[in-house]
Structure formats: structure tokens, C-alpha cells
C-alpha positions as CSV (number, residue, x, y, z in Angstrom):
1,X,-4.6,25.9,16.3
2,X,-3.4,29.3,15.2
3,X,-3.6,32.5,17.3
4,X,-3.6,36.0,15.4
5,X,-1.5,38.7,17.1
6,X,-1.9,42.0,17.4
7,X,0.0,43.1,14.8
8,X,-2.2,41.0,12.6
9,X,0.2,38.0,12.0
10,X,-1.0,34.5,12.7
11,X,1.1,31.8,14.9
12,X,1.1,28.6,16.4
13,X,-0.5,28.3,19.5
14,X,1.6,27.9,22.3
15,X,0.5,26.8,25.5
16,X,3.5,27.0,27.1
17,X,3.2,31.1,27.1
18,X,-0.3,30.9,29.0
19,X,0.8,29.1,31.6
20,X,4.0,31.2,32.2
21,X,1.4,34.2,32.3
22,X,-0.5,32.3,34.7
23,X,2.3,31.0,37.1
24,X,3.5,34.7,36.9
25,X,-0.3,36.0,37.9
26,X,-0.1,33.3,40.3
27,X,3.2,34.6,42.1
28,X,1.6,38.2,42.3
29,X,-1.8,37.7,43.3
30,X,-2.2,34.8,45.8
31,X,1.6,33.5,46.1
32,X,0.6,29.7,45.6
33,X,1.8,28.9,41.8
34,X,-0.8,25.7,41.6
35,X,0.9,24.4,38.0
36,X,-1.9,21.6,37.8
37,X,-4.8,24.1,37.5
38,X,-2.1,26.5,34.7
39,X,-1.9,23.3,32.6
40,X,-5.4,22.5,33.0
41,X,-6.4,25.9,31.9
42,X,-4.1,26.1,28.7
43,X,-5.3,22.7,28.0
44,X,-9.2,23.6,27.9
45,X,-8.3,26.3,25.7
46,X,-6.2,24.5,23.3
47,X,-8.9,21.5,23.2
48,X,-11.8,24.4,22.2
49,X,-13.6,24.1,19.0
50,X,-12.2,27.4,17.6
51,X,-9.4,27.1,15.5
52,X,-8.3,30.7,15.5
53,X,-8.2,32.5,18.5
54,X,-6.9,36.2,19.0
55,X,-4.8,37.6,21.8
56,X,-7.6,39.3,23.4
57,X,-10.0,36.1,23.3
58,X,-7.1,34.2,24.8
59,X,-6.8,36.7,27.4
60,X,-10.4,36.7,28.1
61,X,-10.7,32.8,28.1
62,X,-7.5,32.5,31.0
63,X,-10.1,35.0,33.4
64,X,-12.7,33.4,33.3
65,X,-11.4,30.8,33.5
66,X,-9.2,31.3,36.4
67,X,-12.8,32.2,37.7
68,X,-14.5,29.4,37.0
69,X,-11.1,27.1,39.2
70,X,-11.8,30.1,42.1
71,X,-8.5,31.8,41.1
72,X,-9.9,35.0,41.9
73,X,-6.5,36.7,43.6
74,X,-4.5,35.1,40.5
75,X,-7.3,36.5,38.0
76,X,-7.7,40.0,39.4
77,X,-3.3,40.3,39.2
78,X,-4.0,38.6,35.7
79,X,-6.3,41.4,34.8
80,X,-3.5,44.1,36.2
81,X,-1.1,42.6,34.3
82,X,-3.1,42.8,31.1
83,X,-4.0,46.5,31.9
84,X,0.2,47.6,32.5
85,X,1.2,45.9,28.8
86,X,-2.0,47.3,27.6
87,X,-0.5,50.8,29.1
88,X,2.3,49.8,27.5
89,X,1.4,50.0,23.9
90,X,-0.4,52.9,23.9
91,X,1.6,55.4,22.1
92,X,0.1,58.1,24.0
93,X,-0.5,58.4,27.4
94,X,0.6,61.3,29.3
95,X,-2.1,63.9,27.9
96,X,-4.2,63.6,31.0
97,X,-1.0,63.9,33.7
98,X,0.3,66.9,31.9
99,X,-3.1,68.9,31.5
100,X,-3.4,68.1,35.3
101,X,-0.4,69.7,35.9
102,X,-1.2,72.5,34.2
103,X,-4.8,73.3,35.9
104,X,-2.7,72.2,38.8
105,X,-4.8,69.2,40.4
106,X,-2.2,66.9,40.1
107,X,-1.1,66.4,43.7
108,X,1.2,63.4,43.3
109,X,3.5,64.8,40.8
110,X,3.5,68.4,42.1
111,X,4.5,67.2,46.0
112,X,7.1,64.5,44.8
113,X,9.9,66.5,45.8
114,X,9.8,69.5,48.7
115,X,12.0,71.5,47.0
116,X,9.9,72.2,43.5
117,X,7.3,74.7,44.0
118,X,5.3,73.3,40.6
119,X,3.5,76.6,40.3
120,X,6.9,78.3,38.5
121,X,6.7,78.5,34.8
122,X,10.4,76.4,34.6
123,X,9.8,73.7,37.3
124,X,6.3,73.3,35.5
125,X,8.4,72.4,32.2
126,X,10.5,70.4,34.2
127,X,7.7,68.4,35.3
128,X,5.9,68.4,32.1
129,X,9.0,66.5,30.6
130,X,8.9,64.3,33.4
131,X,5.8,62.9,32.8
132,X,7.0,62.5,28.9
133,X,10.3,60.7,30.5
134,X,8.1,58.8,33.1
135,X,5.5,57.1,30.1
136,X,8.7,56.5,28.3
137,X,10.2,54.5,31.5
138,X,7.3,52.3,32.1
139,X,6.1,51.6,28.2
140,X,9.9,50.5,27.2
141,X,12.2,50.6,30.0
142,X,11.2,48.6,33.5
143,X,9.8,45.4,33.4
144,X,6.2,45.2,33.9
145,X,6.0,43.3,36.9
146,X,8.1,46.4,38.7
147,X,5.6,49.0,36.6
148,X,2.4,47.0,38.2
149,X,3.9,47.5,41.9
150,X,4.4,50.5,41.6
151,X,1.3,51.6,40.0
152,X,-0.6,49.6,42.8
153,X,1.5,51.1,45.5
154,X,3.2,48.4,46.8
155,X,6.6,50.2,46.1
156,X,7.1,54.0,45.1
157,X,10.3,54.3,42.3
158,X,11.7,57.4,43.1
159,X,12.4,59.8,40.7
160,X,11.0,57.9,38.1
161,X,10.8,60.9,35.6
162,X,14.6,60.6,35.4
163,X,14.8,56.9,34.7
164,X,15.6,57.1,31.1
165,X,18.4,59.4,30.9
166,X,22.2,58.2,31.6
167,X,22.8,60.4,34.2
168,X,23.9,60.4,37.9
169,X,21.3,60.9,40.9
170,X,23.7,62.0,43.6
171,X,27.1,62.8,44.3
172,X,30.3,64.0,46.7
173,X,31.3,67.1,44.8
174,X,34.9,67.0,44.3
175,X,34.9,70.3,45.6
176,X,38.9,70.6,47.0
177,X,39.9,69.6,43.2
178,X,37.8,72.6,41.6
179,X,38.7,75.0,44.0
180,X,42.7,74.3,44.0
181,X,43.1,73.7,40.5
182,X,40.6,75.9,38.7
183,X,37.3,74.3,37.1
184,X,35.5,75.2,33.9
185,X,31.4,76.6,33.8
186,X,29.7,77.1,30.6
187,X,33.2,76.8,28.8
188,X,34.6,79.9,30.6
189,X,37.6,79.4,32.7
190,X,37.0,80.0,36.6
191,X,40.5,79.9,38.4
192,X,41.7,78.8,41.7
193,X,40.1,81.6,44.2
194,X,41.8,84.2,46.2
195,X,40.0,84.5,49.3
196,X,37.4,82.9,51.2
197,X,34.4,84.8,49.8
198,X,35.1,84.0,46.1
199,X,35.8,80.6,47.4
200,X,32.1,80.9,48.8
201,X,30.4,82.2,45.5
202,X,32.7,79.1,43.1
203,X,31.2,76.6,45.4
204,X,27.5,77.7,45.0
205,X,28.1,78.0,41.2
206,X,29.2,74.9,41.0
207,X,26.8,73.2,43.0
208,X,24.2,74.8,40.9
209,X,25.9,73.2,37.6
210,X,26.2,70.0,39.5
211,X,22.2,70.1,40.2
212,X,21.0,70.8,37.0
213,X,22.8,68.1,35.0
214,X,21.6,65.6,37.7
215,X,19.2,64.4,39.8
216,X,18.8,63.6,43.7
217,X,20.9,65.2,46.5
218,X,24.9,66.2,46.6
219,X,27.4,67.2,49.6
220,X,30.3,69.4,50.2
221,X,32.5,69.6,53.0
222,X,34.0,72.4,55.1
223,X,37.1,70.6,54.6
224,X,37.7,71.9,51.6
225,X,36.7,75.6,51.8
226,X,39.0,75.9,54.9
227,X,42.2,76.6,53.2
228,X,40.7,79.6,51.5
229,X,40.0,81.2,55.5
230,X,43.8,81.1,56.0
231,X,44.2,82.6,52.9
232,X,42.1,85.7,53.2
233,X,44.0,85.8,56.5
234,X,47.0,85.9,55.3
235,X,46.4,88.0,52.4
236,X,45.2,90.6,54.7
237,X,48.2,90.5,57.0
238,X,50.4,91.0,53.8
239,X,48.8,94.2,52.8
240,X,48.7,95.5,56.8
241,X,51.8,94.5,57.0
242,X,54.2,94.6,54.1
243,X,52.6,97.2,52.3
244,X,51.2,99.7,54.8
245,X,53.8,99.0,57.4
246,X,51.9,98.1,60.5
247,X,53.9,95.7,63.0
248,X,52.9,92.7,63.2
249,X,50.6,92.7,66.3
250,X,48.6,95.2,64.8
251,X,48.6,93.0,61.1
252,X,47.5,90.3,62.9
253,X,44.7,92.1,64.8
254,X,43.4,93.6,61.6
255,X,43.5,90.4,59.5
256,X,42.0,88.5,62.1
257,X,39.2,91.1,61.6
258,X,39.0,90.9,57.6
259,X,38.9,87.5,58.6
260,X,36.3,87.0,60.7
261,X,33.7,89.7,58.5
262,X,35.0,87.1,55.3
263,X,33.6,84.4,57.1
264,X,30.6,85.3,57.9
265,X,30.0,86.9,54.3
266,X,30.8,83.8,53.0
267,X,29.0,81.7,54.4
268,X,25.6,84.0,54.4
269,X,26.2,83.8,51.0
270,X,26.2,80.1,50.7
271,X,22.8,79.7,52.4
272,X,21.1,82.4,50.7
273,X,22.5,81.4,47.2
274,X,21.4,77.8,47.9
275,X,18.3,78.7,49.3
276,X,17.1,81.2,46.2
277,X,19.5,79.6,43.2
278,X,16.6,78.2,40.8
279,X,18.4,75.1,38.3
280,X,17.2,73.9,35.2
281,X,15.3,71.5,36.6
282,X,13.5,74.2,38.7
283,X,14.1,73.6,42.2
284,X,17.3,74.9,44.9
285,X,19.9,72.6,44.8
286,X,19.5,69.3,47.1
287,X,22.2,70.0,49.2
288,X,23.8,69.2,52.0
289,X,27.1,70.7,53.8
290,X,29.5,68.7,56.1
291,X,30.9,69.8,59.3
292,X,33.5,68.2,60.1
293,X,36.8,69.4,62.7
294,X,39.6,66.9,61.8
295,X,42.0,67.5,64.7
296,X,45.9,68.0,63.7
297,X,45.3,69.3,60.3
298,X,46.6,72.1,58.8
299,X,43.6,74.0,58.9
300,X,41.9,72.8,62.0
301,X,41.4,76.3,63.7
302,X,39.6,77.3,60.2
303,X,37.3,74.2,59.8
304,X,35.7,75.2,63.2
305,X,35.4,78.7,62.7
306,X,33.3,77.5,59.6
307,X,31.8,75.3,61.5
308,X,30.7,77.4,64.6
309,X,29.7,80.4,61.8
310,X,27.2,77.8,60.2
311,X,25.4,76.5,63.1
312,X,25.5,80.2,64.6
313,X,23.8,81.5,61.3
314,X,21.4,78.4,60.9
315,X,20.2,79.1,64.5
316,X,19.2,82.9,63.4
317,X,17.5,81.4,60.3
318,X,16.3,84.1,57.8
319,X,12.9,85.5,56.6
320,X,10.3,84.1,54.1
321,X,8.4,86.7,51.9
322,X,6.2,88.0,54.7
323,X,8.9,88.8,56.9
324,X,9.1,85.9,59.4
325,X,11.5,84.3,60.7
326,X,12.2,80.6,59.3
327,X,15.1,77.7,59.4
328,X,15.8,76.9,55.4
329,X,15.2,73.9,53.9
330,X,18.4,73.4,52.3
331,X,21.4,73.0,52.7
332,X,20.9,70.4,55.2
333,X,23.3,70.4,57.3
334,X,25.5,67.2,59.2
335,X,27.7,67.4,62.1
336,X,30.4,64.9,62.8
337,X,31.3,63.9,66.6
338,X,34.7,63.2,67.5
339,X,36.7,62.8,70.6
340,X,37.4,66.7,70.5
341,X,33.7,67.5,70.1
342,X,31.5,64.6,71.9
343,X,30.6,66.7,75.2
344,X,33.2,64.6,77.5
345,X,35.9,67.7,77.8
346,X,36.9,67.9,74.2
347,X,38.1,71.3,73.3
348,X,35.5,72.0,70.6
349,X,32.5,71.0,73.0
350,X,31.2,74.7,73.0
351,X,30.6,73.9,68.9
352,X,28.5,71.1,69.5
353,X,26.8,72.5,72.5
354,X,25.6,75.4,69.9
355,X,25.0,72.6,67.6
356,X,22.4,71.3,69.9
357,X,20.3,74.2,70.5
358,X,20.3,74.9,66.3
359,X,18.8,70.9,66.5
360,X,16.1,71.9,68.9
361,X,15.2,74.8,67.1
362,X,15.6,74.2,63.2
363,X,15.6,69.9,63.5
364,X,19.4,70.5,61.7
365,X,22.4,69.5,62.0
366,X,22.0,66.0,61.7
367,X,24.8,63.7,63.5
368,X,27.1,61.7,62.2
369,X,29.7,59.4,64.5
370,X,33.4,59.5,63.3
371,X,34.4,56.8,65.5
372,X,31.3,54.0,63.7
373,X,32.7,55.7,60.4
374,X,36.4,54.9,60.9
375,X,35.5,51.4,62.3
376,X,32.9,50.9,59.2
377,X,34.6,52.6,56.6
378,X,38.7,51.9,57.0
379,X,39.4,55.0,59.1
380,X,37.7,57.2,56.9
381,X,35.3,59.7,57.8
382,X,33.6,61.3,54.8
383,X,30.2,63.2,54.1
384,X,26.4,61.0,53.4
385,X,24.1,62.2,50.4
386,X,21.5,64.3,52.5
């Protein structure tokens, strides 16, 4: 018997590949592979008077069948199967998703992620070439069996309209490297920074590069902007000091204030960069900031002043377009417990006292415990991805 493919060309027949197709309907419909009843059926049709048979007779000869043996949970996952590699040859299939998109009825694509408002001319391009990515993915990239759960809803692939490009989905920016020893944005050198505002504005720059040549969430830690506090600091107190020639009480006072007013510039600057920076794949950056206190460090005192200046700003919130008060979306925001910090006495208890009160009132910070972390992770303590 010969069987004429697709492409026209003529085989052998091989009853071997029906009953592999059935054992693997079998598997995804009812969950009982009954062999007997897949060798009966590639039998029957290999015993039929026709001696050429197509692929689609084939196909229609296992339903019935699988009908005819009351296989009806094997045939129907049979029949999906058929439809996905049918899907999968077609050469085009996305004209339907992307006119949707367009005339803006298509709900599952536009409310994927929270942070894509799909009514903006650039997240709308972004999407469109998702869908082009996304047809790509299933037609030539995941196997079918994974393409048919998903398209049944038995799993969700995430982010699917990335699937096909070699690129990462998340990250811990490397953020202490960038800011101590200069990094490089659209070829244009951007040196180590002077003070803790330009520290501020570098580290939303770069987390907007870092979330439009990738995908999925990233995280920063205070850790690393804390240096640059001391160094506004001590910046200040040089010019009070050694160039106006103010003693050193009064240096200190006054750098402690240029201090302070840095800090809370810089950080209302991260949180309304983050919150209004659009990428180029049109949405704010998926981003979450780490506040952590690591007790003897150099820059302890720092870290919590950041710390304490991002809940106490996070609490406030900020206003939407008609004026009213709201808590951002992003950057999420996670707060690690220590033995300084847990509520038992700890010196920095008032931080996560104020920490509490932003959680009943914005649902952020999240928590993380440094003492699981250290006994999880090899005494390390380090940020999650959102």
C-alpha cells in the first residue's frame, strides 16, 4: 500500500506511525494507552481494499474509527491534534489576532501584562509583532503537544510572543558594577556619578535599556546606590568646609541638609521615572527595588535612610491624570527582615513599623526573611525577580 503525502510524494505505508499517533491521542485524551485496539486500528486500515490512501483519508479513517472501538476521549484529542499541525502549516495565521488588536477586541492579548496599556500607538506595534513572533513559536518552535495545552487551557506559556528570540526574561542588574566603573548607553560613555541624584537618574537609564532589550521583570538594590549618599555628603561638606571656610559643625549641619534634600530628590525621581519611562516594547519597566539594611557595613546609616525615604514616599503615593491620589504599580518594592529590623528591639524597628502601615495602605513592600535566605542560600541574602 502506498500513501501520498502532502507534499504530493508517495510512500510506503507505515503502520507503525498510526499507532504512535494513536498511543500519543491516547495519553492526552483518556490516559489509558490500550495498544491492542492501536494495532487493531492500523491493521483494518492497512488490510482495506484501497491501495493508495492520502494523509487526510488516513486521518479520517483513525476517527472513525477510534469511534467505532468507543475511543471517543482518544478521538476528540486525535482530532485536536490534527487541528494544531494543521495550524501548523498554514503559512498565515495571525491576520485575524492582529486586526483584533487593532479594533481593539482582543482581550487576551491586550490584558496579558498590567503594565502595557495596548491603546498606545508603540505598545500596539509591540504587540502586533508579538503575535507575528507568537505564530512563529507554535508553527516551528514548541512541540505540538505543549502548543495543544496551551491552546486548550490546560497551561498558559507566558510571554509566549518572546519565545523565539535569544534573549533573557529577567535579571539582577549589576547595578554596583555600572555605577562604580562607568557603563556605556547607546555607545555614549556615562561615567561613574558624582552624587546621589545623578546616581538616581544612571540607574533609571539603565533600567530602561535593560527593559527594552528583554523581557519579564528585573531588580536593583539599595545596596548599591548607598555609596553615592555618602558621597553627596561628603562633597558638600568639602565645599562648606574647605572652600567657604565654615567649621566643621556648621559643614556637617549643612551637608547633612544637602544630604537629606538629595535623597529625597533622588528617589522621587526613581519612582516617577519608572512609573512614566515608556521602552521599546511599550510598557514601564518591570521593576522591582530591594531594601535591604546590612548591619556593619560601610554604608549602613545610608542604606536606611534610603530605605525609610522609599517606604515614606510609597506611603504618600502620587496622582493619576485626574488628580487622585494612587500607590504605583511599579517599582515593586521588597523589604528584608533582619535581627536589627524584625520588631523584637532591633534598632531599625521604626523602618519596618513604617514599612507596615505602606503594606496596609499600598499592598507593598513585600517581605523577604534574611535569616531563611542565609540558611537557604549559603549566608547570602540577595534580591527575588518581582
Amino acid at each position: 500500500m502506498k500513501v501520498i503525502k502532502r507534499d504530493g510524494t508517495d510512500v510506503d505505508f507505515q503502520k507503525e506511525k498510526i499507532e504512535n499517533a494513536i498511543f500519543k491521542a491516547m495519553k492526552n485524551g483518556s490516559g489509558v494507552v490500550k495498544e491492542k485496539i492501536a494495532q487493531k486500528i492500523s491493521e483494518e486500515i492497512q488490510q482495506s481494499a484501497i491501495s493508495v490512501l492520502s494523509v487526510s483519508q488516513i486521518e479520517k479513517m483513525v476517527y472513525d474509527l477510534l469511534i467505532k472501538y468507543k475511543q471517543k476521549d482518544t478521538a476528540r484529542a486525535y482530532e485536536r491534534f490534527r487541528a494544531v499541525q494543521e495550524f501548523k502549516r498554514n503559512n498565515n495565521t495571525t491576520d485575524e489576532s492582529i486586526l483584533s488588536l487593532l479594533n481593539k477586541t482582543n482581550e487576551d492579548v491586550a490584558k496579558e501584562n498590567s503594565n502595557k496599556n495596548s491603546v498606545i500607538a508603540s505598545t500596539q506595534r509591540d504587540l502586533i509583532a508579538g503575535e507575528v513572533s507568537k505564530d512563529i513559536a507554535k508553527r516551528k518552535l514548541i512541540p505540538t503537544h505543549i502548543v495543544q495545552a496551551h491552546e486548550e487551557g490546560a497551561i498558559h506559556y507566558h510571554d509566549l510572543d518572546y519565545a523565539i528570540q535569544n534573549i533573557f526574561n529577567c535579571c539582577l542588574i549589576n547595578l554596583q558594577d555600572m555605577l562604580d566603573n562607568g557603563t556605556v548607553i547607546n555607545d555614549k560613555l556615562v561615567e561613574s556619578p558624582k552624587s546621589f541624584s545623578t546616581a538616581c537618574t544612571i540607574t533609571t537609564q539603565i533600567m530602561a535599556q535593560v527593559a527594552s532589550n528583554q523581557y519579564g521583570g528585573q531588580s536593583i538594590t539599595i545596596a548599591h546606590l548607598a555609596p553615592y549618599l555618602r558621597r553627596t555628603r561628603d562633597k558638600a561638606f568639602k565645599h562648606y568646609y574647605n572652600d567657604l571656610g565654615f567649621d566643621v559643625e556648621t559643614s556637617n549641619k549643612l551637608s547633612k541638609d544637602i544630604m537629606m534634600k538629595e535623597l529625597k530628590d533622588g528617589v522621587q525621581t526613581i519612582r516617577y521615572q519608572l512609573s512614566t519611562l515608556q521602552t521599546t516594547n511599550g510598557q514601564a519597566p518591570f521593576a522591582t527595588i530591594y531594601l535591604e539594611i546590612d548591619e556593619g557595613n560601610e554604608y549602613e546609616e545610608e542604606m536606611a535612610l534610603i530605605c525609610e525615604e522609599m517606604i515614606k514616599q510609597r506611603l504618600e503615593g502620587m496622582k493619576n491624570y485626574k488628580g487622585q491620589e494612587i500607590g504605583e504599580a511599579f517599582p515593586k518594592l521588597v523589604y528584608l527582615l533582619d535581627e536589627h529590623n524584625c520588631l523584637e528591639g532591633g534598632k531599625y524597628d521604626y523602618i519596618t513599623k513604617l514599612s507596615a502601615k505602606c503594606t496596609a495602605k499600598r499592598l507593598v513592600p513585600d517581605y523577604q526573611s534574611a535569616k531563611i535566605m542565609r540558611m537557604n542560600y549559603e549566608g547570602n541574602t540577595f534580591p527575588p525577580i518581582n
